[in-house]
C-alpha positions in Angstrom: 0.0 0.0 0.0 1.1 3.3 -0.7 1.8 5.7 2.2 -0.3 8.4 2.4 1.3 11.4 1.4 2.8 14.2 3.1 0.7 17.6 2.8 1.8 21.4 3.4 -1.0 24.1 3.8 0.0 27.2 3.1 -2.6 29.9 3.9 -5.2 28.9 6.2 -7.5 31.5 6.2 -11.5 31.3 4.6 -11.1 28.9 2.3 -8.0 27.3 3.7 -8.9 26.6 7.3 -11.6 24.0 5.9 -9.5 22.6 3.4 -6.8 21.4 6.5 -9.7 19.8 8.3 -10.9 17.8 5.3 -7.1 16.7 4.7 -6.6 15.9 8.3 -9.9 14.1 8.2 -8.3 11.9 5.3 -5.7 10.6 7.4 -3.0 12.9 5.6 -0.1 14.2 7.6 -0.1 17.9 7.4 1.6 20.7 8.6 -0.1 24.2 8.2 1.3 27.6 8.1 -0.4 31.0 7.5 1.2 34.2 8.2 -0.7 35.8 10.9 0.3 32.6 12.8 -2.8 33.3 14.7 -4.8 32.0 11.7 -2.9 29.0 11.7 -3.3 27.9 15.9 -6.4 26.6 15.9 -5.8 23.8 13.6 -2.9 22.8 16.1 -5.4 19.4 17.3 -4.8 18.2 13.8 -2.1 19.6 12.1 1.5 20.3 13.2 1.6 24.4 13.0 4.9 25.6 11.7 6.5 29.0 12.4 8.1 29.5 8.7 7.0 28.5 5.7 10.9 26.7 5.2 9.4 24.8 8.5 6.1 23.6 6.5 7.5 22.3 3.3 10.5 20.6 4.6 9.8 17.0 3.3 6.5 17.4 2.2 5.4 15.7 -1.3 2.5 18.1 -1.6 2.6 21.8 -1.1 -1.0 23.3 -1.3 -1.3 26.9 -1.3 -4.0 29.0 -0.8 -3.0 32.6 -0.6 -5.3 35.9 -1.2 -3.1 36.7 -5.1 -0.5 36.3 -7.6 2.0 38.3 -5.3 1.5 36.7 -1.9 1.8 33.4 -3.3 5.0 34.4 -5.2 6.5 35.6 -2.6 5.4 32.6 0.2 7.0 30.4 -2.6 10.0 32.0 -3.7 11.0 32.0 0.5 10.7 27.8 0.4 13.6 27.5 -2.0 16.1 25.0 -0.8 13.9 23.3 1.3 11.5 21.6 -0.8 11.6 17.9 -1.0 12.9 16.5 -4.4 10.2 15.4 -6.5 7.7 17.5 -4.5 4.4 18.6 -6.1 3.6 22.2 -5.8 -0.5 22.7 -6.3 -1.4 26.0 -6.3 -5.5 26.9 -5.5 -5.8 30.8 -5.3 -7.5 32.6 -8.3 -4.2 34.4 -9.8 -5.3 35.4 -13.5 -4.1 34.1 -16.7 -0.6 36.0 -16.8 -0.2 34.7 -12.7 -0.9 30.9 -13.5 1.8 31.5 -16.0 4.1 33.6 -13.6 3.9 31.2 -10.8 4.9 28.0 -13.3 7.6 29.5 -14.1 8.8 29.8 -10.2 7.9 26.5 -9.9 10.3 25.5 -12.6 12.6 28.0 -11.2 12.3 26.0 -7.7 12.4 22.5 -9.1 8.9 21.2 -8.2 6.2 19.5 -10.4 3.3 22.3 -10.5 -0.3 22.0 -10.7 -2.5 24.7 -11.4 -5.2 24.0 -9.1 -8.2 26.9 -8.4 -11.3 25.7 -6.8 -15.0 26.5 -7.4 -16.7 26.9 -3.8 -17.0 29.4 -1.1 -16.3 28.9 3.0 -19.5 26.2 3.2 -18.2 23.8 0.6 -14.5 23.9 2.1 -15.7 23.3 5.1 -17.5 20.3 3.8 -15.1 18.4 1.2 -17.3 19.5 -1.6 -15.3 22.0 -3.5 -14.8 21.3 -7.3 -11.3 21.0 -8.1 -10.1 22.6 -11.9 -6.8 21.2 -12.3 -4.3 21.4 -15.1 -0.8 20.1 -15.8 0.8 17.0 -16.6 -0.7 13.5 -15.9 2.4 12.3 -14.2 1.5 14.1 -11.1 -2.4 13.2 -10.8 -1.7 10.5 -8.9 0.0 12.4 -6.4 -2.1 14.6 -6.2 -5.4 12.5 -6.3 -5.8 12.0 -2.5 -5.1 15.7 -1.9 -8.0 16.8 -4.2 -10.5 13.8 -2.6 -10.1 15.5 0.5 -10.9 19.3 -0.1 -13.5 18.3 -3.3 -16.1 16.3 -4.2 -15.3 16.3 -7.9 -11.9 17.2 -9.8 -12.1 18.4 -13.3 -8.9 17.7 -15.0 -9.2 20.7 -17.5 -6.3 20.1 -19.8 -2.5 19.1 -19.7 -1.6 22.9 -20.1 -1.2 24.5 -16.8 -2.5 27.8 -16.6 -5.9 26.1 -17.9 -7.2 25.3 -14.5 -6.7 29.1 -13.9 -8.9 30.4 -17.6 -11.8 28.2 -16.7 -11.8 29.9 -13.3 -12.0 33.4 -14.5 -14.5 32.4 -16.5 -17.0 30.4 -13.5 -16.1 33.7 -11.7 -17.4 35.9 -14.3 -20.8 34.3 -13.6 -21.4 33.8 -10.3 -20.4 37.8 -10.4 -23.0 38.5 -12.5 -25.5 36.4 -10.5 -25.4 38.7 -7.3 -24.9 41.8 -8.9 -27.8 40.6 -10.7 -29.9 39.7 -8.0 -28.5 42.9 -6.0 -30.5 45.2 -9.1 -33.1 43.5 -9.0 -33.8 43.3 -5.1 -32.5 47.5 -5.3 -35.3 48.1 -8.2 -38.2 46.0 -6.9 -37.5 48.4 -3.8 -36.8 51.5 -5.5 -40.4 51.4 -6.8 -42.1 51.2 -3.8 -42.4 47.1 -3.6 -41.3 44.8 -0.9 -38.3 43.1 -2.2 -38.6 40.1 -1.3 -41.4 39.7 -3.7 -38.8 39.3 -6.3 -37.2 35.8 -4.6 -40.8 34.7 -4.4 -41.6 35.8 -8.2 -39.0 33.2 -9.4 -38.7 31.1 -6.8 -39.0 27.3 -8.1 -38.6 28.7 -11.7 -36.2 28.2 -15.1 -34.7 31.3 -14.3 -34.2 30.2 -10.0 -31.2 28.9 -8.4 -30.4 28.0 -4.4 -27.5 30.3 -5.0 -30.3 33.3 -6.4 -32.4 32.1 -3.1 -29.4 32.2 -0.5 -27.3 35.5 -1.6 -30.8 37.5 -1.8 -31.9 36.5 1.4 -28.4 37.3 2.8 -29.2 40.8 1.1 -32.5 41.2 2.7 -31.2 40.1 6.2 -27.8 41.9 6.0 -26.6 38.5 7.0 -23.3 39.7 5.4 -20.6 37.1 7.1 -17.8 36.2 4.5 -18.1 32.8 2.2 -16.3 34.9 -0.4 -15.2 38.3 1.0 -15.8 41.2 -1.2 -12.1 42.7 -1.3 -11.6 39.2 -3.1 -14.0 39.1 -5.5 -13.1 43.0 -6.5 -9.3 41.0 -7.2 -11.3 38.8 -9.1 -13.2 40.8 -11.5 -10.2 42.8 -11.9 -8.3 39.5 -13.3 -11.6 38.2 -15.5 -11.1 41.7 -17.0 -6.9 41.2 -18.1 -7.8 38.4 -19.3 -10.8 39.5 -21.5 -8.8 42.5 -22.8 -5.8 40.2 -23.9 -8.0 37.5 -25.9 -10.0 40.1 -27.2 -13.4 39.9 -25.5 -15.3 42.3 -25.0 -17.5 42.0 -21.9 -20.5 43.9 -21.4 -21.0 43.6 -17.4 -18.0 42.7 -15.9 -17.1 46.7 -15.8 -20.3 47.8 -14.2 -20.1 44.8 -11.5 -16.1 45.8 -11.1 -17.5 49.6 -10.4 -20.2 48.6 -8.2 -17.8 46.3 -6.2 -15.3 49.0 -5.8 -17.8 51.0 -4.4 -19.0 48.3 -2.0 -15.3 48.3 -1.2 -14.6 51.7 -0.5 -17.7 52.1 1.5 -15.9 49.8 4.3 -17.2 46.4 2.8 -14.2 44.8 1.8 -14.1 42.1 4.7 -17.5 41.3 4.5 -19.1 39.2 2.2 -19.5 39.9 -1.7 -23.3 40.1 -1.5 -22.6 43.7 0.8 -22.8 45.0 -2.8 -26.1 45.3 -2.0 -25.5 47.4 0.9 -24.2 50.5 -1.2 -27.4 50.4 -3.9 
């Protein structure tokens, strides 16, 4: 039987925290490391908690990380060198953009590590539960070493393409929509109110429908109730938009709403939203 491999977390915060339990659960041996250490101590029952990030990928066969951008995951990587494990496989979940994907395989060539491009559809609930979907790209002679990583954090892995940097376009591109689905149901909620009607006649009018989702059910109630704790903070989905629109301007799309839903965010954003959870766009129409 092959031993279970090896695991390094780096960035245990949202979406990361959940992830650790779930490859814990598995019966993975993981170290952790975030860096507000802070972040990382209560995960200290099942994990051992390192102090540097040296510390976390000593031996390890997987490095995970789960960062907030392109740069903070650069620069948590580039700080590893020399102490990553020959052979190790470096899988790297955080929404980074198209020109990121392709910045951070190139550090991982520059490191001498196998890379994955690895970004993951789901929010705080799904991490929490195993059941994010896993979009990974790269070569097929790391899936196996990678396989029990990904059944731990997802319920289903999408092996997008040999081409990493793949994992990271189709990303973008799920982004794009669930973007426009709250700043979508954020209008709609805003107008229904803005002429005079109780807005939550708008969840009912669809409810059950073609055009009716649990997602379209959950974010508008969270909009009605203020209920606005972060699944997918708001300063991160601004990022986000920001990198859907590089990579639309460099292939040559032109995208109707992703500006208007960019502006709005920012303004959510600036208002003092940014920690709070995306559907606080809301709050500022």
């Amino acid at each position: 039987m092959t031993a279970a491999p090896t695991v390094a977390l780096l960035g245990t915060g949202t979406m990361g925290a959940g992830m650790a339990r779930n490859l814990a659960a598995a019966g993975l041996p993981l170290r952790v490391w975030n860096r507000t250490s802070s972040r990382a101590e209560p995960l200290a029952d099942l994990a051992s908690v390192a102090s540097s990030v040296r510390d976390a990928v000593s031996g390890a066969d997987v490095v995970v990380t789960m960062l907030f951008d392109e740069e903070s995951t650069a620069e948590t990587m580039a700080s590893a060198k020399q102490s990553l494990a020959p052979g190790a496989v470096w899988v790297q979940s955080a929404t980074v953009g198209v020109q990121g994907a392709a910045r951070l395989a190139a550090l991982a060539d520059e490191l001498g590590v196998r890379y994955v491009d690895a970004p993951v559809l789901g929010t705080r609930q799904p991490a929490e539960a195993g059941a994010l979907v896993v979009l990974a790209s790269g070569p097929p002679d790391v899936r196996d070493a990678v396989a029990p990583v990904f059944d731990a954090i997802g319920n289903r892995t999408l092996w997008v393409s040999e081409n990493a940097g793949d994992g990271s376009r189709l990303k973008l591109v799920a982004n794009a929509w669930v973007f426009t689905v709250v700043e979508g149901v954020a209008e709609s909620l805003a107008l229904a109110r803005d002429l005079g009607l109780d807005p939550a006649l708008f969840l009912s009018a669809v409810e059950g429908g073609a055009t009716d989702s649990p997602y379209v059910q959950s974010k508008g109630r969270a909009m009605l109730e203020g209920a606005f704790d972060p699944a997918f903070a708001l300063s991160g989905a601004l990022k986000d938009t920001g990198l859907v629109l590089e990579a639309a301007s460099a292939a040559g799309t032109s995208l109707g709403l992703m500006p208007g839903i960019r502006e709005h965010f920012q303004r959510a954003v600036d208002a003092g939203h940014g920690d709070l959870d995306m559907s606080a766009t809301y709050a500022e129409h």
